[in-house]
N, C-alpha and C positions, 0 to 999 in steps of 0.2 A: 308899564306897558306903554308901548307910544300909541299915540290917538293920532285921527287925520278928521278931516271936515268928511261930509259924504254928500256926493252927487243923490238927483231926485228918483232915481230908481235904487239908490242903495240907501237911501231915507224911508222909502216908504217898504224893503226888504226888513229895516230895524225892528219900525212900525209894526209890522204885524208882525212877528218873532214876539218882541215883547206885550202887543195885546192878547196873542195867544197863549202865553203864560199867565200872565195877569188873568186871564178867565176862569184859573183854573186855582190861582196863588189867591191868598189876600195879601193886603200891603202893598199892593201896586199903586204907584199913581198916574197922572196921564202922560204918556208915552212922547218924549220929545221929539222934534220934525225937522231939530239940524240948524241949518244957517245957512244954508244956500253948498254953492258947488265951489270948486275951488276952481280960480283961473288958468292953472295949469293941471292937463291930468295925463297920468303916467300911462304909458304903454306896456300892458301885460303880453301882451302876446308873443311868442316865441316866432322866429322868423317865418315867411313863407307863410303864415295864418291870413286866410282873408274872411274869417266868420267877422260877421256885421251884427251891435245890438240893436233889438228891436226898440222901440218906444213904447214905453212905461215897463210896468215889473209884471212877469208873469210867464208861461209856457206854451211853449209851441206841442203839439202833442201828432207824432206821425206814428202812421202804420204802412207805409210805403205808400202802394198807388189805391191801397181797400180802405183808410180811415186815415182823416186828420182831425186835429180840435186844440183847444186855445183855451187855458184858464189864465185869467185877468184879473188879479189884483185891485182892491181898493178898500177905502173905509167908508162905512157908511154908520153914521154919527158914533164915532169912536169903536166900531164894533170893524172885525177886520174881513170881507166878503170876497167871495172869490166869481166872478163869470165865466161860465162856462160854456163852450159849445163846441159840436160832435158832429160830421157830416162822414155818412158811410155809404159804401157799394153795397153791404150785407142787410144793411137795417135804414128804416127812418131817421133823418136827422135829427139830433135833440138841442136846445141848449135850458139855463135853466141858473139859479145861484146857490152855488153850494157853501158847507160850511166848512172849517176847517177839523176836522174829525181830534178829540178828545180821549184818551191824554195827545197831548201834543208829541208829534217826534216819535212815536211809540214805537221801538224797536229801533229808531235812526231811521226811519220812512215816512214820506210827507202823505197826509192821507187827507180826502178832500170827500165828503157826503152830503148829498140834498135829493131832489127831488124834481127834473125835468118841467118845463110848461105846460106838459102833455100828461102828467103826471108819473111819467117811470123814475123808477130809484135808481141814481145814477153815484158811482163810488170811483174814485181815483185814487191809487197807490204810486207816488211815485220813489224810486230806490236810487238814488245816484250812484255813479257810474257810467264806464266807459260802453255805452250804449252804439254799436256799428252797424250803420242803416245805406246801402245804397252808395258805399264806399263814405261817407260821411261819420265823425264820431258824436253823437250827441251825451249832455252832461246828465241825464238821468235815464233809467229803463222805466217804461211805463205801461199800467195794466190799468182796463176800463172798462167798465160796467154799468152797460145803460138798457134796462131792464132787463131780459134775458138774455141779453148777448153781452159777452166777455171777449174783448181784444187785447193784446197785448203787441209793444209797438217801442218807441221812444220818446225821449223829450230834453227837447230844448231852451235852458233859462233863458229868458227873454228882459233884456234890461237897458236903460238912456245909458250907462256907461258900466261894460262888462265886468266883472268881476277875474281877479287873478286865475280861480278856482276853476273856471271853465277852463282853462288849459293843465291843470293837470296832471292828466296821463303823460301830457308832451314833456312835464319839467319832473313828472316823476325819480327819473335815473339822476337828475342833477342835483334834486333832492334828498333821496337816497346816499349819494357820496357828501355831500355835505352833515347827513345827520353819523354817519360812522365817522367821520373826523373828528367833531362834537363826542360821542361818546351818550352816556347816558345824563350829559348837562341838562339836556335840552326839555322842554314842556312840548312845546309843537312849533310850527313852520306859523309864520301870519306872511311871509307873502314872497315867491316867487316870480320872474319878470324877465324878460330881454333885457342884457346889455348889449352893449355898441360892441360891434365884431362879431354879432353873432352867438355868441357864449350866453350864459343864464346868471342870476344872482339868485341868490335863497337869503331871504331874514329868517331867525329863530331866535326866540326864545327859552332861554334858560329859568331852572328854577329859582333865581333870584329875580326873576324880572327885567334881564340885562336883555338888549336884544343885540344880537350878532349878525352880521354882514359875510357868505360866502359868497365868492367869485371865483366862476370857473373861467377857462380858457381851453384851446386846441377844442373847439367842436363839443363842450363838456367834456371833457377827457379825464381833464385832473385840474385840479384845484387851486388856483390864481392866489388868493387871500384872505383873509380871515381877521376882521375886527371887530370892535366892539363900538356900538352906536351911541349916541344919544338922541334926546329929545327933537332936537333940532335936527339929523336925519331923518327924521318922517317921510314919506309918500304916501299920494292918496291911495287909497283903498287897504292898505297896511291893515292888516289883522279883521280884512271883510270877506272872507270869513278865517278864523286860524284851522291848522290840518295838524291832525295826531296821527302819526305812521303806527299801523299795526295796533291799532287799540280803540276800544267805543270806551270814554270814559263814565261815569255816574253822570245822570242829569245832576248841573251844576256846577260839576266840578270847574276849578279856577271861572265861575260865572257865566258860561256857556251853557247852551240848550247844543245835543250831538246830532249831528243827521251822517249815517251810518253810509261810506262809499265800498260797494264792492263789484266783483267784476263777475261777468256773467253767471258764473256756475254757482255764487252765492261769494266764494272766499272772499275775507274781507282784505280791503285795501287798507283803510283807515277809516277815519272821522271830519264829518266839518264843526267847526264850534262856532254857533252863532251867536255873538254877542245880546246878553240880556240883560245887563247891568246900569244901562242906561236909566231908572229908570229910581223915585223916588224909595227908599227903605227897602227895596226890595231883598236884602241882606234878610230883612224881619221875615220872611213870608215862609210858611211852609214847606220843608225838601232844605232850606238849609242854605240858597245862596250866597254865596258870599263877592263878594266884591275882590276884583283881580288889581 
């Protein structure tokens, strides 16, 4: 698998992935922090994109013009905490710190529980996917619960330097025609992108570990190229997070925790696999990880 360095918002996305396992695993040990950002970083986004990340790692959370709110990322002495806060037309605002809900990823949905300043029980679910709010696509649909009142709405990853995976739905199709040319080689996609002219590129991985380079052309139309990489091809963000089409694998499988992408009506799209192997023995720990 190729590796890349990882910018401070996709450090501290590692970071709690793997503390949140580790709470749950024995065998963990303390969760590495990286080495800094790299001097060059790639452009994900597909042409015509003007979405901007926010600063540090966490979500934007809308319900059009009746509720917004903001969970915020951090550690607070090796333990991994979430900030939250809630401002509505319907109810009192709330904010308060929540936890990150147990087992982790349960179902492929990120789920966030605590307990308001005010003391109401406040629960966030959020499902990734192609979330459409106000002509806008946001990367997750989101449902919130702060004491007797239940909204449901959108959300938006919030990160110092984006991630491929927020766009998506856009490389989906380009996606798609690269993994039928492949065939059933492939394990999943680690990272989709703009190339020069307009056209997309797709990395995949195969089940030997080989990772592979398509290139489209005419508009994504049809299929430009097709090679095989090495090490030394790397870009940043490569395999943060990787994407399985049509499938939630086993917690673990090839060393990934799944968070579960589907599109409104439930059907699933696929999977994201977040990397959790960073991390000491973690191979030893119960569920069976194994190192990719």
């Amino acid at each position: 698998m190729l590796t890349t360095r990882m910018a401070g918002g996709q450090i501290m996305n590692r970071f709690i992935t793997i503390l949140s396992i580790c709470a749950v695993m024995a065998g963990c040990a303390s969760a590495p922090m990286g080495d800094g950002a790299m001097s060059g970083l790639f452009d994900y986004a597909p042409s015509g994109s003007a979405r901007t990340a926010g600063a540090g790692f966490g979500y934007e959370l809308s319900g059009g013009e009746d509720w917004s709110g903001l969970l915020n990322f951090q550690s607070v002495g090796g333990v991994a905490k979430v900030d939250f806060s809630y401002a509505s037309l319907r109810s009192d605002d709330a904010e308060g710190e929540l936890d990150i809900a147990m087992p982790y990823m349960e179902n492929g949905v990120r789920r966030y529980e605590g307990v308001a300043s005010d003391g109401r029980e406040v629960a966030v679910r959020l499902q990734a996917g192609p979330c459409e709010q106000a002509g806008e696509r946001f990367t997750h649909f989101a449902a919130v619960r702060v004491g007797s009142i239940a909204v449901t709405g959108c959300a938006l990853e919030r990160n110092t330097q984006e991630r491929w995976s927020s766009y998506l739905m856009e490389y989906l199709p380009a996606i798609d025609m690269c993994l039928e040319e492949m065939g059933d080689a492939i394990q999943y996609v680690s990272l989709a992108y703009a190339m020069p002219g307009g056209s997309s590129g797709v990395r995949m991985v195969d089940g030997e570990g080989q990772t592979w380079e398509c290139a489209l052309r005419d508009e994504d139309q049809a299929i430009n190229s097709l090679r095989q990489l090495d090490a030394a091809d790397a870009i940043f963000g490569e395999g943060d997070p990787v994407f399985v089409r049509g499938d939630i694998p086993e917690l673990g499988a090839g060393c990934f925790v799944y968070e579960s992408v589907r599109h409104a009506d439930g059907t699933l799209i696929g999977a994201f696999g977040h990397d959790a192997c960073d991390t000491t023995d973690i191979a030893a720990a119960p569920g069976g990880l194994t190192r990719s």
